[in-house]
CHARMM-style PDB file with segment names, atoms N, HN, CA, C and O in Angstrom:
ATOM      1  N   UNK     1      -5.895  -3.809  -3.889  1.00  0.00      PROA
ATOM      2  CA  UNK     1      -6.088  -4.399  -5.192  1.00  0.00      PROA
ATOM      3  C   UNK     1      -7.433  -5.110  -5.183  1.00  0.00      PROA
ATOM      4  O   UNK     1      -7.862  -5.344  -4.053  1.00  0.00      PROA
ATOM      5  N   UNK     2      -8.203  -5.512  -6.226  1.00  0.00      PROA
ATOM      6  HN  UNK     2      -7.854  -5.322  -7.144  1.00  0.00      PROA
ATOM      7  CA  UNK     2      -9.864  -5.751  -6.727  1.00  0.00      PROA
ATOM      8  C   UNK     2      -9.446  -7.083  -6.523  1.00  0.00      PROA
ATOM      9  O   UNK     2      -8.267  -7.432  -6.459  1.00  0.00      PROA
ATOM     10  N   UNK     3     -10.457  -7.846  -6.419  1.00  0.00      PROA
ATOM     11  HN  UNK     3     -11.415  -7.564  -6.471  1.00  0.00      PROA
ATOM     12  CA  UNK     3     -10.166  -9.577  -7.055  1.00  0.00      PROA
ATOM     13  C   UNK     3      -9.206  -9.714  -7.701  1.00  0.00      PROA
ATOM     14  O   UNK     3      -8.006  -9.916  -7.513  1.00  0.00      PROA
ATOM     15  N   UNK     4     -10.310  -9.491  -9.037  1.00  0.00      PROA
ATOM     16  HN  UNK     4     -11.284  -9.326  -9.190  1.00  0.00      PROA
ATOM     17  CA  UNK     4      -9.665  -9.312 -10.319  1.00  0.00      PROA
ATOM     18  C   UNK     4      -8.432  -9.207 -10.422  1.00  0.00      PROA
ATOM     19  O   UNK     4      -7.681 -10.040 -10.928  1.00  0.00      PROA
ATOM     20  N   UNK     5      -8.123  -8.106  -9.917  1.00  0.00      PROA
ATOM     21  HN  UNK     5      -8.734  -7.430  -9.505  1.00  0.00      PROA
ATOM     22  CA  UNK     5      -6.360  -7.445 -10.053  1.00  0.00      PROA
ATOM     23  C   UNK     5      -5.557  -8.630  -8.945  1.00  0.00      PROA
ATOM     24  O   UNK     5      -4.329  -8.641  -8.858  1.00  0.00      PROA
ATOM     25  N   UNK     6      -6.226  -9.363  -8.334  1.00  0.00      PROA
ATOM     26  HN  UNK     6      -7.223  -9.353  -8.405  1.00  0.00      PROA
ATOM     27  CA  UNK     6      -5.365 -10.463  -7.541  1.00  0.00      PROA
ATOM     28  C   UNK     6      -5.429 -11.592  -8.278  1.00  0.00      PROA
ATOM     29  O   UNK     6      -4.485 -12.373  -8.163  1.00  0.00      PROA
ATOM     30  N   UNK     7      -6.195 -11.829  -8.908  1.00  0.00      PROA
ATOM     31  HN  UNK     7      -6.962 -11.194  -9.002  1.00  0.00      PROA
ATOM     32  CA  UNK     7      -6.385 -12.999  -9.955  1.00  0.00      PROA
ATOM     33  C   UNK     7      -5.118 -13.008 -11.259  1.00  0.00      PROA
ATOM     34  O   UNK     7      -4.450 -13.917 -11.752  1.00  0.00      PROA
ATOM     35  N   UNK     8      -5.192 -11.541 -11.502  1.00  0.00      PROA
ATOM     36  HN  UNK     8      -5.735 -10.802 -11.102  1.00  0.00      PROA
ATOM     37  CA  UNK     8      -3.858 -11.539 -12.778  1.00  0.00      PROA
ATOM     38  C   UNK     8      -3.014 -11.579 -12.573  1.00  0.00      PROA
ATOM     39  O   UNK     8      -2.139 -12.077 -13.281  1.00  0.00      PROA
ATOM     40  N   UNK     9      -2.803 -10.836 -11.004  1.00  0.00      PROA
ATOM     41  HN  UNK     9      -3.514 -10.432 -10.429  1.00  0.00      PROA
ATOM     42  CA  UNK     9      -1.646 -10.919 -10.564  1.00  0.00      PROA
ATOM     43  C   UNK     9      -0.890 -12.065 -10.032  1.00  0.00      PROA
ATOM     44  O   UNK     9       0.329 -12.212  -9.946  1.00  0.00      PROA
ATOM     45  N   UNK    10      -1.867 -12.858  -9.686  1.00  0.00      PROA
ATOM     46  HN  UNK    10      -2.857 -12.738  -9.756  1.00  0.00      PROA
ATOM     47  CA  UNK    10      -1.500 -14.493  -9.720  1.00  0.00      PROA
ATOM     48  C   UNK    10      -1.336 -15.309 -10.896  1.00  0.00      PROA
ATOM     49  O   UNK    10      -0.641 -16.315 -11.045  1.00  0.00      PROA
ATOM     50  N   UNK    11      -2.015 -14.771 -11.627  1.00  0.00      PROA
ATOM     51  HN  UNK    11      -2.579 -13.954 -11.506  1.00  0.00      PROA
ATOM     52  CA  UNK    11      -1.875 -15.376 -13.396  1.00  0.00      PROA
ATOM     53  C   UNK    11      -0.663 -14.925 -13.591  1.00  0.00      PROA
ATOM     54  O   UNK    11       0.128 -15.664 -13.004  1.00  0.00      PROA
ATOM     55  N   UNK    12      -0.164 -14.108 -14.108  1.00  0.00      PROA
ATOM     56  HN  UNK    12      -0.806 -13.509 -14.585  1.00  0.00      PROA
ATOM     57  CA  UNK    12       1.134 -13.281 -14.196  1.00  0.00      PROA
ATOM     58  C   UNK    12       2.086 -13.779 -13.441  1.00  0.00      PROA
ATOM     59  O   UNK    12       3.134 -14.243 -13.889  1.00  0.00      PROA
ATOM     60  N   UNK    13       1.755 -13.711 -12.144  1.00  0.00      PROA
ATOM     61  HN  UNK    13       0.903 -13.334 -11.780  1.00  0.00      PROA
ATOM     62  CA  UNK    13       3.251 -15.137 -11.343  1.00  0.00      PROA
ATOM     63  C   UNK    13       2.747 -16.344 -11.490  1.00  0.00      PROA
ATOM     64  O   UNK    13       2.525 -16.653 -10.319  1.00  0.00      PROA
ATOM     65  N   UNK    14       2.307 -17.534 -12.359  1.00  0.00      PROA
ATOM     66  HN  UNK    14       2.488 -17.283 -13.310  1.00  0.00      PROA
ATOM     67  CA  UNK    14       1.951 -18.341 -12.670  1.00  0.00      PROA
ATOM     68  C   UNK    14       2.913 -18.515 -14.178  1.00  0.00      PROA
ATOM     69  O   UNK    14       3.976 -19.124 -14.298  1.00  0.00      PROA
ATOM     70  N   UNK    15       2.372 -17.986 -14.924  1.00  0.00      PROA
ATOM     71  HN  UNK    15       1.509 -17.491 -14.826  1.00  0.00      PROA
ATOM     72  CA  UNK    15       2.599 -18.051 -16.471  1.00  0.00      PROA
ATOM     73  C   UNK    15       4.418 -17.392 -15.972  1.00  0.00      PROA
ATOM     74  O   UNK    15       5.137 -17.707 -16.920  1.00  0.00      PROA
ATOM     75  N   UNK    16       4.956 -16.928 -15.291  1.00  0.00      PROA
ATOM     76  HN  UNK    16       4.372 -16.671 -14.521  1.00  0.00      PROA
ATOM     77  CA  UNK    16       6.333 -16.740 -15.325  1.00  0.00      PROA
ATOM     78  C   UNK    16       7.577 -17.903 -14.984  1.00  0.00      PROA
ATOM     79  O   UNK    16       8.738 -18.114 -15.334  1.00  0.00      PROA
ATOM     80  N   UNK    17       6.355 -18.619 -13.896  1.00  0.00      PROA
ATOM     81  HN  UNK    17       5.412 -18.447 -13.612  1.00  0.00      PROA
ATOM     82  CA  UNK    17       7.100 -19.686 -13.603  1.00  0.00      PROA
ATOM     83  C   UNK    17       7.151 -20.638 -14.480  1.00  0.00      PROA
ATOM     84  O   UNK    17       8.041 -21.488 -14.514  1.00  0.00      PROA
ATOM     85  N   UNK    18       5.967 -20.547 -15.443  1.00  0.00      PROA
ATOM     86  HN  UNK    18       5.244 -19.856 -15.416  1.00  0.00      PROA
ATOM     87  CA  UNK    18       6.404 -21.491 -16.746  1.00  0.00      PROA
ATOM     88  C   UNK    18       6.963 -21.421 -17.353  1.00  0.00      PROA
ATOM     89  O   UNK    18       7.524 -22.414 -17.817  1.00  0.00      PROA
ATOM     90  N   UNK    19       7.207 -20.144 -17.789  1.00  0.00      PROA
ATOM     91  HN  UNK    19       6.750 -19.338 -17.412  1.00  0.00      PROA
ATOM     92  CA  UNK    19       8.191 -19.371 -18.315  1.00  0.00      PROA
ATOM     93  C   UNK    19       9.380 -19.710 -18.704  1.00  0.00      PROA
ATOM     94  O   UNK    19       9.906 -20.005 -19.777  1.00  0.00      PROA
ATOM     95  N   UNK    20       9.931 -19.536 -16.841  1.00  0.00      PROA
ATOM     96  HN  UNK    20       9.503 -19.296 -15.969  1.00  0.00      PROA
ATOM     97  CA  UNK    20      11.088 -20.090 -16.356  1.00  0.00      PROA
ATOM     98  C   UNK    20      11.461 -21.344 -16.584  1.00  0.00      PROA
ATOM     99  O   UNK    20      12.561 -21.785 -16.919  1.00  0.00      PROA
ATOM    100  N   UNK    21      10.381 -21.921 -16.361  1.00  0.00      PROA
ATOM    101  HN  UNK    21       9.488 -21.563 -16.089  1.00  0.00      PROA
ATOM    102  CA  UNK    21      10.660 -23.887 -16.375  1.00  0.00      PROA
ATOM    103  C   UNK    21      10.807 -23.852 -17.594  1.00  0.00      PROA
ATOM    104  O   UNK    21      11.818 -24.551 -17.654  1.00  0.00      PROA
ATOM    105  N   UNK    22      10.479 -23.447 -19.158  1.00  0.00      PROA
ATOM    106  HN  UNK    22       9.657 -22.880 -19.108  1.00  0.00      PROA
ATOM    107  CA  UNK    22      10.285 -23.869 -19.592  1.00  0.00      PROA
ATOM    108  C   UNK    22      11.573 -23.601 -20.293  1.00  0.00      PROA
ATOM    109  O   UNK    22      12.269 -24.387 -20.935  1.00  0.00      PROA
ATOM    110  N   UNK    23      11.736 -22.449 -20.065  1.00  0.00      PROA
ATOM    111  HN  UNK    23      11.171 -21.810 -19.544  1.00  0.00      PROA
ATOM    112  CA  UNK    23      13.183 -21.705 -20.151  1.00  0.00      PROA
ATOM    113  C   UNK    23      14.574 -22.898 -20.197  1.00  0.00      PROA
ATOM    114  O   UNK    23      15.265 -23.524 -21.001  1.00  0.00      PROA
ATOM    115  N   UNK    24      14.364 -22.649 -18.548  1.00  0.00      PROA
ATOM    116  HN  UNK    24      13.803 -22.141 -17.895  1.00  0.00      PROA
ATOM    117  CA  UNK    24      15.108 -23.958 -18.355  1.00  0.00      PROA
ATOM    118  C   UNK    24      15.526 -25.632 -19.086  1.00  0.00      PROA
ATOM    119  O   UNK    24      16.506 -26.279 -19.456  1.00  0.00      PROA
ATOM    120  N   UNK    25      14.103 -25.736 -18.976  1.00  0.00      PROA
ATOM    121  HN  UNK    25      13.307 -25.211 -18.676  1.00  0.00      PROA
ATOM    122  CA  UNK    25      14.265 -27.190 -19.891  1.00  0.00      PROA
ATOM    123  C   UNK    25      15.081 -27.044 -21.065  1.00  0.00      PROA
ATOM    124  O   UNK    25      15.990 -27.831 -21.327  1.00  0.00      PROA
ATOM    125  N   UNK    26      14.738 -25.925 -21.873  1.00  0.00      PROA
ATOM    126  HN  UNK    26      14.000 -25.285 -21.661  1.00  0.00      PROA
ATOM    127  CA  UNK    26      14.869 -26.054 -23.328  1.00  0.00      PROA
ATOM    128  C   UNK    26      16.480 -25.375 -23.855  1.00  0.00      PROA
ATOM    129  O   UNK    26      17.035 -25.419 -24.952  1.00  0.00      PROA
ATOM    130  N   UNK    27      17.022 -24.575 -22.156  1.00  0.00      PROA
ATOM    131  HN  UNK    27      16.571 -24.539 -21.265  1.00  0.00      PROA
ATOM    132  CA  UNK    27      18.268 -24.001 -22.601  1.00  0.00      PROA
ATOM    133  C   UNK    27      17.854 -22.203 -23.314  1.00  0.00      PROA
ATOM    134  O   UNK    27      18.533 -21.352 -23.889  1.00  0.00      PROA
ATOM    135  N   UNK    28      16.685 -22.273 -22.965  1.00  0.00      PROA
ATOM    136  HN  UNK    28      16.133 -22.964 -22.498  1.00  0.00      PROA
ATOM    137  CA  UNK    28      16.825 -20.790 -23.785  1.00  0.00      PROA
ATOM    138  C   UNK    28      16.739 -19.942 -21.778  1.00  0.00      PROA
ATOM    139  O   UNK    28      16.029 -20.045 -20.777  1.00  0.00      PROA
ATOM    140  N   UNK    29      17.981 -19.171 -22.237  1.00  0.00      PROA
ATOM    141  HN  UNK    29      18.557 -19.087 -23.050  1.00  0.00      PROA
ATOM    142  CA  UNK    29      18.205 -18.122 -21.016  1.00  0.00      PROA
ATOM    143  C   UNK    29      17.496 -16.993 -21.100  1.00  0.00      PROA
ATOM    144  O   UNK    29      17.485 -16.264 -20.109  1.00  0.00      PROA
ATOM    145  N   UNK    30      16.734 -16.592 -22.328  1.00  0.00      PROA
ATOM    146  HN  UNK    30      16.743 -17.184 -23.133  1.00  0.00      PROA
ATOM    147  CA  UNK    30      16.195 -15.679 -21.859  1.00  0.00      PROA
ATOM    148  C   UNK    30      14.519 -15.885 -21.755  1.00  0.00      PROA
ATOM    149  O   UNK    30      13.627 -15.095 -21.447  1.00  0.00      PROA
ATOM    150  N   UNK    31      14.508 -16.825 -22.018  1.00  0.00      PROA
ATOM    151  HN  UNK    31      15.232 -17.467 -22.268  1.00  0.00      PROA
ATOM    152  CA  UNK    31      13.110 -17.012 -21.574  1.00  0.00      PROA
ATOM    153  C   UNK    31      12.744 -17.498 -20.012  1.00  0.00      PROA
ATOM    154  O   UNK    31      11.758 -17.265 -19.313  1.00  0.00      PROA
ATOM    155  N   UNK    32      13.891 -18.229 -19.782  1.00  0.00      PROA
ATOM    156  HN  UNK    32      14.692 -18.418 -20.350  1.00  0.00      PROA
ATOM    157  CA  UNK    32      13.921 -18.271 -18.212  1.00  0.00      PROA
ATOM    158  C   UNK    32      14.327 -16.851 -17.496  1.00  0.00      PROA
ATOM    159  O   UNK    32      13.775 -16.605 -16.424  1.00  0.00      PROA
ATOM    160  N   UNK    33      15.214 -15.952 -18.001  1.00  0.00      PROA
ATOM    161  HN  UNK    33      15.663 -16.151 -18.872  1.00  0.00      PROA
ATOM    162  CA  UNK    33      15.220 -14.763 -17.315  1.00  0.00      PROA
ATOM    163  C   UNK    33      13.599 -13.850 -17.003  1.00  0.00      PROA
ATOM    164  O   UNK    33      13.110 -13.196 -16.082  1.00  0.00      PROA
ATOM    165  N   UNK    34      13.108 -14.396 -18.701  1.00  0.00      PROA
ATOM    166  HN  UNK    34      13.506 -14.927 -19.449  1.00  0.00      PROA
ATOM    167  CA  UNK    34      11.772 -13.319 -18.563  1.00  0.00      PROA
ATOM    168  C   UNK    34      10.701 -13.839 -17.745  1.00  0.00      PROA
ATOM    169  O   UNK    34       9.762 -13.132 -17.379  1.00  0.00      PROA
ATOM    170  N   UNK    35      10.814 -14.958 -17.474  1.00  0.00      PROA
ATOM    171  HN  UNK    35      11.578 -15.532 -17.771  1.00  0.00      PROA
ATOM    172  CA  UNK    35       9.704 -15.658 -16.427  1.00  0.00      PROA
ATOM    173  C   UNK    35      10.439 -15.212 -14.857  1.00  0.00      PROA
ATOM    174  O   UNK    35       9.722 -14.680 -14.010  1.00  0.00      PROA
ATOM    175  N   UNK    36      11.555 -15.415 -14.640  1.00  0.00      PROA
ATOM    176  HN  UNK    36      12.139 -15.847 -15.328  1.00  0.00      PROA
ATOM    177  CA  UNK    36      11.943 -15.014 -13.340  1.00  0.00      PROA
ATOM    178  C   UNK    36      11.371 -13.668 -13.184  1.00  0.00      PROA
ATOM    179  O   UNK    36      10.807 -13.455 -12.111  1.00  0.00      PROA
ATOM    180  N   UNK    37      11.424 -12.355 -14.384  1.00  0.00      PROA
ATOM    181  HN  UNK    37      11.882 -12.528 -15.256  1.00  0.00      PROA
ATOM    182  CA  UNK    37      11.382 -11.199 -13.753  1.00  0.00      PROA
ATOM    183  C   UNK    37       9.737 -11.274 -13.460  1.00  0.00      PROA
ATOM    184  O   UNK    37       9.142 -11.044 -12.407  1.00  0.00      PROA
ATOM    185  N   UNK    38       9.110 -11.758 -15.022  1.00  0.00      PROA
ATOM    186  HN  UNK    38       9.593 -11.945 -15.877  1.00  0.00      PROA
ATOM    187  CA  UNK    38       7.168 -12.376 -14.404  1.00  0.00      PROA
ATOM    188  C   UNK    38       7.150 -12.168 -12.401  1.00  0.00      PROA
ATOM    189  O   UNK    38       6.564 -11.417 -11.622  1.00  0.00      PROA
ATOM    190  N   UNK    39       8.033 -13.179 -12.282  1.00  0.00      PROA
ATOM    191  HN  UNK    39       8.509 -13.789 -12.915  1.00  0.00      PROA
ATOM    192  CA  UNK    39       7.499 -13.543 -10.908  1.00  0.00      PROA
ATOM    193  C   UNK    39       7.704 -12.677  -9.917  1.00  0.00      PROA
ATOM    194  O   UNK    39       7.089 -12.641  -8.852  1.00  0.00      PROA
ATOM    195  N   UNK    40       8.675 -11.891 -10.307  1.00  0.00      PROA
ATOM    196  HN  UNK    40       9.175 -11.920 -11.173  1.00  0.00      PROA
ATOM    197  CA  UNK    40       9.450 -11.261  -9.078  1.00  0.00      PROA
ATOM    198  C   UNK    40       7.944  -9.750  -9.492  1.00  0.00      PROA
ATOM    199  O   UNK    40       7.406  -9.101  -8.595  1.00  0.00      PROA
ATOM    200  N   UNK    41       7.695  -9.617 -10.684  1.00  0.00      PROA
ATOM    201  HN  UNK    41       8.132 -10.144 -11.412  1.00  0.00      PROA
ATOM    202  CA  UNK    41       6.914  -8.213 -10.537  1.00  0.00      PROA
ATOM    203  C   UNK    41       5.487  -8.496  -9.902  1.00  0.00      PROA
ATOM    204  O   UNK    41       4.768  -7.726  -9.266  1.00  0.00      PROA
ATOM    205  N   UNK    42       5.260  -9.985 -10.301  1.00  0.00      PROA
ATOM    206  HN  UNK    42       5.844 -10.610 -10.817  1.00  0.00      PROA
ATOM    207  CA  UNK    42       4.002 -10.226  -9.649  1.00  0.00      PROA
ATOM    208  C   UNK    42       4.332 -10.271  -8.106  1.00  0.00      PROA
ATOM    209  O   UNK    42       3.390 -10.395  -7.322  1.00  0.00      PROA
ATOM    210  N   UNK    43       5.036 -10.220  -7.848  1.00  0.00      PROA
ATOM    211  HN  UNK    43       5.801 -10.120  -8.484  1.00  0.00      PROA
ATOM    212  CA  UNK    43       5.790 -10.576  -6.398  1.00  0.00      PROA
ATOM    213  C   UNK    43       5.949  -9.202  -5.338  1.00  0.00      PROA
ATOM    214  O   UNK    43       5.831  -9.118  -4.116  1.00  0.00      PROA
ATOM    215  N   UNK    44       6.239  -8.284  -6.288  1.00  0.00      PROA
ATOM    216  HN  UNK    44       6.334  -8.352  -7.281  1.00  0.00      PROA
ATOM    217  CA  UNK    44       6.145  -6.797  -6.172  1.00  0.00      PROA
ATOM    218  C   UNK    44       4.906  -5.721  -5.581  1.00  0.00      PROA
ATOM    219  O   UNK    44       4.551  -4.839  -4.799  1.00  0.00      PROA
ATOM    220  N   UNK    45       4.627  -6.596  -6.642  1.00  0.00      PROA
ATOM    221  HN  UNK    45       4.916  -7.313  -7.277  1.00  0.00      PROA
ATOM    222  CA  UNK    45       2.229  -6.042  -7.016  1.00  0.00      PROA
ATOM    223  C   UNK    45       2.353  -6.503  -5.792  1.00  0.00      PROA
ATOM    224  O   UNK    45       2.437  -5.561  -5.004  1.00  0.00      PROA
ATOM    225  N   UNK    46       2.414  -7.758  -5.163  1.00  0.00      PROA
ATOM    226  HN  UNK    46       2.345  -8.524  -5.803  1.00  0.00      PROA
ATOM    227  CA  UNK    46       1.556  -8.446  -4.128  1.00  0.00      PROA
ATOM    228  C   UNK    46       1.845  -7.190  -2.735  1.00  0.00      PROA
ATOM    229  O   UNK    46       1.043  -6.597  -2.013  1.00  0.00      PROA
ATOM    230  N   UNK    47       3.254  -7.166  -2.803  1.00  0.00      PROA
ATOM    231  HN  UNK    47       3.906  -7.647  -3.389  1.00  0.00      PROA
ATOM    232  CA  UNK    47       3.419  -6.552  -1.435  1.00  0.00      PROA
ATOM    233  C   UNK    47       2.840  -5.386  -1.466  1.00  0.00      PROA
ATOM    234  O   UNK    47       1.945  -5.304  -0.625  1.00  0.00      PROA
ATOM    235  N   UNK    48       3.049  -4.090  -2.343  1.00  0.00      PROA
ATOM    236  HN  UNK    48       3.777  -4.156  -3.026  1.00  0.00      PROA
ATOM    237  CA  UNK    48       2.492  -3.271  -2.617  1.00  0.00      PROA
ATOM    238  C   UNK    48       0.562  -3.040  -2.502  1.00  0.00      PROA
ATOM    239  O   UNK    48      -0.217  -2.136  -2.200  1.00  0.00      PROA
ATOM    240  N   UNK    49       0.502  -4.298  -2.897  1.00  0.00      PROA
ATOM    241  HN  UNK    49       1.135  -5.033  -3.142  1.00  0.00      PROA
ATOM    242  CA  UNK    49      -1.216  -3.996  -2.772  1.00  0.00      PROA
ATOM    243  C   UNK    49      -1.726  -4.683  -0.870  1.00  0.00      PROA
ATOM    244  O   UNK    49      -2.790  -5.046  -0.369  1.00  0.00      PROA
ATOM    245  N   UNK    50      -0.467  -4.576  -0.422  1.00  0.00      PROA
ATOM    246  HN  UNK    50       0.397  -4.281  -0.829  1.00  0.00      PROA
ATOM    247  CA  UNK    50      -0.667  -5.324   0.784  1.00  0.00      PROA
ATOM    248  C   UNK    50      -0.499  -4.244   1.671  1.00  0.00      PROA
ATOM    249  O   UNK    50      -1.281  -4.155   2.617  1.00  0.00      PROA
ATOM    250  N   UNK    51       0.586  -3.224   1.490  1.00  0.00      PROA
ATOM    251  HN  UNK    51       1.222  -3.296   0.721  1.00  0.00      PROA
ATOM    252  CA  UNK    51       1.065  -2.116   2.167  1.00  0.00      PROA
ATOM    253  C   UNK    51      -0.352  -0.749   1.817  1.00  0.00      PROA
ATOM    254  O   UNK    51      -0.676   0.225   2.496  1.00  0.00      PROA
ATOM    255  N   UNK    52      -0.799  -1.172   0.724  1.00  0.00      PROA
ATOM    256  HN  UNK    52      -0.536  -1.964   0.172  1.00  0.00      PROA
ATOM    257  CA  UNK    52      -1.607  -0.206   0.273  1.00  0.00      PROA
ATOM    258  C   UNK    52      -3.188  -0.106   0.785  1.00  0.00      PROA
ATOM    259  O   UNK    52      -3.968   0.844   0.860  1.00  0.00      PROA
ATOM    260  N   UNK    53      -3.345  -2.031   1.216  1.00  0.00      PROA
ATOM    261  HN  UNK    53      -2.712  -2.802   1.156  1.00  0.00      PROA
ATOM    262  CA  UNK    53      -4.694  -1.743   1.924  1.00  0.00      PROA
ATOM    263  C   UNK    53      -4.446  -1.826   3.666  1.00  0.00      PROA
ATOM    264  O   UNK    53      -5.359  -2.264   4.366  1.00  0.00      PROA
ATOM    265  N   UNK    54      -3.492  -1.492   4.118  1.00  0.00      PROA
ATOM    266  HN  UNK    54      -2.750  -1.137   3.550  1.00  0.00      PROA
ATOM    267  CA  UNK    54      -2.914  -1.640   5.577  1.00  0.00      PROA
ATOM    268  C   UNK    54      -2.910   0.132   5.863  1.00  0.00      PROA
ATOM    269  O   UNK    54      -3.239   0.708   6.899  1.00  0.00      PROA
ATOM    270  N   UNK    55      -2.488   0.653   4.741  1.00  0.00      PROA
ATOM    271  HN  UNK    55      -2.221   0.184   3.899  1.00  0.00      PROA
ATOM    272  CA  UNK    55      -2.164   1.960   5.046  1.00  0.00      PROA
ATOM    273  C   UNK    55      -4.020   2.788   4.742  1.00  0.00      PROA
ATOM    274  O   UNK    55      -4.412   3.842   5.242  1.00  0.00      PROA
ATOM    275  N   UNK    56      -4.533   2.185   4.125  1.00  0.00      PROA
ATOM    276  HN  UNK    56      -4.214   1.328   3.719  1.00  0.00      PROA
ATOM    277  CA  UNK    56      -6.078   2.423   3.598  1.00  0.00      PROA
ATOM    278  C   UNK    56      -7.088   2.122   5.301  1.00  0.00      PROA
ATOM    279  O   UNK    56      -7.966   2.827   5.799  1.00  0.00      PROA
ATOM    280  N   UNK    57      -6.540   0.927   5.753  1.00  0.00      PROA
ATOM    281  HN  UNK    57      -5.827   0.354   5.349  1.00  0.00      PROA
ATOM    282  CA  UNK    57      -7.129   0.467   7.037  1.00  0.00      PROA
ATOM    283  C   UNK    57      -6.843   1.517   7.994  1.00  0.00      PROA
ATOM    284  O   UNK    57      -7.737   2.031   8.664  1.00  0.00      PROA
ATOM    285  N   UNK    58      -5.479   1.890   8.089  1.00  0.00      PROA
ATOM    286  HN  UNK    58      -4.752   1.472   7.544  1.00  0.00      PROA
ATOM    287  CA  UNK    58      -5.214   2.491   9.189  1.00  0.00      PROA
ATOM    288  C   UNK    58      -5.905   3.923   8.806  1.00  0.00      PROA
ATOM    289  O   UNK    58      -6.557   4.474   9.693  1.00  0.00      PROA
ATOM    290  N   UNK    59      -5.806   4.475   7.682  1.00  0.00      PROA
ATOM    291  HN  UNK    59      -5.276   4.028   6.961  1.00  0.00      PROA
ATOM    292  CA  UNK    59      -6.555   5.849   7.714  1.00  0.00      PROA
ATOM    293  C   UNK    59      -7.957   5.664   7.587  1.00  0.00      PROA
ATOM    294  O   UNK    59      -8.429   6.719   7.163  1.00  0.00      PROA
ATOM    295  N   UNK    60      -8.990   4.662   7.790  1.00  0.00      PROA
ATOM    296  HN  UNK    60      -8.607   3.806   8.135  1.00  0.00      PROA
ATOM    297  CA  UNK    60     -10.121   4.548   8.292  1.00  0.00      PROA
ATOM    298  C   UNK    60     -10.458   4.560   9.356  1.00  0.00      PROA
ATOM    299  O   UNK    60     -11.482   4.941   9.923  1.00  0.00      PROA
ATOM    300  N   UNK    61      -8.903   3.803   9.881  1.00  0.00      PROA
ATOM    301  HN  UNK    61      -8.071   3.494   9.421  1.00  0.00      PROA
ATOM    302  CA  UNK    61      -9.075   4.095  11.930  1.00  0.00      PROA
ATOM    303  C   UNK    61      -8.994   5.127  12.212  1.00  0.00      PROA
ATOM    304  O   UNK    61      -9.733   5.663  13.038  1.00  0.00      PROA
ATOM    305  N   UNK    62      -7.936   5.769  11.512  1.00  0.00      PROA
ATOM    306  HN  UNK    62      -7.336   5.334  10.841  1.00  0.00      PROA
ATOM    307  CA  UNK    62      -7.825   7.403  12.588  1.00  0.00      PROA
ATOM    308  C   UNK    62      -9.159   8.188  11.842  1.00  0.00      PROA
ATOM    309  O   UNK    62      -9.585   9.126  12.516  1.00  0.00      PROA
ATOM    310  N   UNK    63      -9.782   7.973  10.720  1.00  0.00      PROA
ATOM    311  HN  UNK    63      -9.436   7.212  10.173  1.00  0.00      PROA
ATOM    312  CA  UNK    63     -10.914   9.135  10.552  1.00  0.00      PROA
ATOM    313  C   UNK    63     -12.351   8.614  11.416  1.00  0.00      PROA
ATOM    314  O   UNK    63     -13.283   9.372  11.684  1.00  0.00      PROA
ATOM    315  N   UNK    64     -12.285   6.959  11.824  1.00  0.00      PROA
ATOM    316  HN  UNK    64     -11.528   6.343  11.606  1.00  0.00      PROA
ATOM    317  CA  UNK    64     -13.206   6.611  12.966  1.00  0.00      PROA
ATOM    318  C   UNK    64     -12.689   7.146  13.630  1.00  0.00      PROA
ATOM    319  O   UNK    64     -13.526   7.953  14.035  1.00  0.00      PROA
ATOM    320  N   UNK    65     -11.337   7.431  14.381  1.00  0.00      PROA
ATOM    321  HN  UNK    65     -10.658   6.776  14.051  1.00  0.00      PROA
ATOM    322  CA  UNK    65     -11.189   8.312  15.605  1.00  0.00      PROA
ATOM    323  C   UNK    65     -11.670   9.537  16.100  1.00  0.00      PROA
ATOM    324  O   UNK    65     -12.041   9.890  17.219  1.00  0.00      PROA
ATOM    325  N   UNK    66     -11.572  10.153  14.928  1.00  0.00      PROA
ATOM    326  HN  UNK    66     -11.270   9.867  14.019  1.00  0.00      PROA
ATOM    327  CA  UNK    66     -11.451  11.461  14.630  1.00  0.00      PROA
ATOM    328  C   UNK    66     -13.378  11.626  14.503  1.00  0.00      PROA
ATOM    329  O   UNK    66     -13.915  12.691  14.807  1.00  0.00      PROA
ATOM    330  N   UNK    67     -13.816  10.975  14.246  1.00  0.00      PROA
ATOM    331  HN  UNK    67     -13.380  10.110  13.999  1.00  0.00      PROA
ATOM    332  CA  UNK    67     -15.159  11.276  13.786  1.00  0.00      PROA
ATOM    333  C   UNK    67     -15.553  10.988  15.316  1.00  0.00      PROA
ATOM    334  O   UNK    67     -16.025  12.071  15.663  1.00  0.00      PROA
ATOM    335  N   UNK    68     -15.632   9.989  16.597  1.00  0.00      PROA
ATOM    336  HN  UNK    68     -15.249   9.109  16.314  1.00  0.00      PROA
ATOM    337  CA  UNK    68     -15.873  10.071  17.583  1.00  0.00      PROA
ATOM    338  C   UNK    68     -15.377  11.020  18.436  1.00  0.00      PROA
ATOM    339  O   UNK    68     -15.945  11.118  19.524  1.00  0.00      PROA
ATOM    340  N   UNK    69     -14.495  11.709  18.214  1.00  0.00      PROA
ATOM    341  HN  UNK    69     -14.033  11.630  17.331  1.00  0.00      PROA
ATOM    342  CA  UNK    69     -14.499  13.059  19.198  1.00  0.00      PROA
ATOM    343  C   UNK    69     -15.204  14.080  19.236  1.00  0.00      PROA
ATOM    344  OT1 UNK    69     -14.990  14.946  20.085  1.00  0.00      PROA
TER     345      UNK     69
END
């Protein structure tokens, strides 16, 4: 993921948890539901863009491998 795309994606689990709180405070359930799911997708993105530059790393290693033989 770009900056950028880590920046929204932190915005996005940010603004959910307000969401939620705010949810909460006020008794409305579904606005606290829709901030929980906010968080959990920003939560999602994160791992995903984590698995995605691990798996990006490792196929740079094996084509450095591969290029030194």
């Amino acid at each position: 993921m770009s900056g950028i795309d880590d920046l929204k994606n932190t915005a996005e689990g940010l603004a959910g948890g307000a969401k939620e709180s705010i949810g909460n405070a006020t008794g409305d359930e579904s606005l606290a539901n829709e901030g929980r799911a906010d968080q959990v997708k920003s939560e999602a993105k994160g791992k995903i863009s984590e698995l995605k530059d691990k798996a990006t790393d490792k196929a740079n290693e094996v084509l450095g491998n591969l290029k030194k033989d």
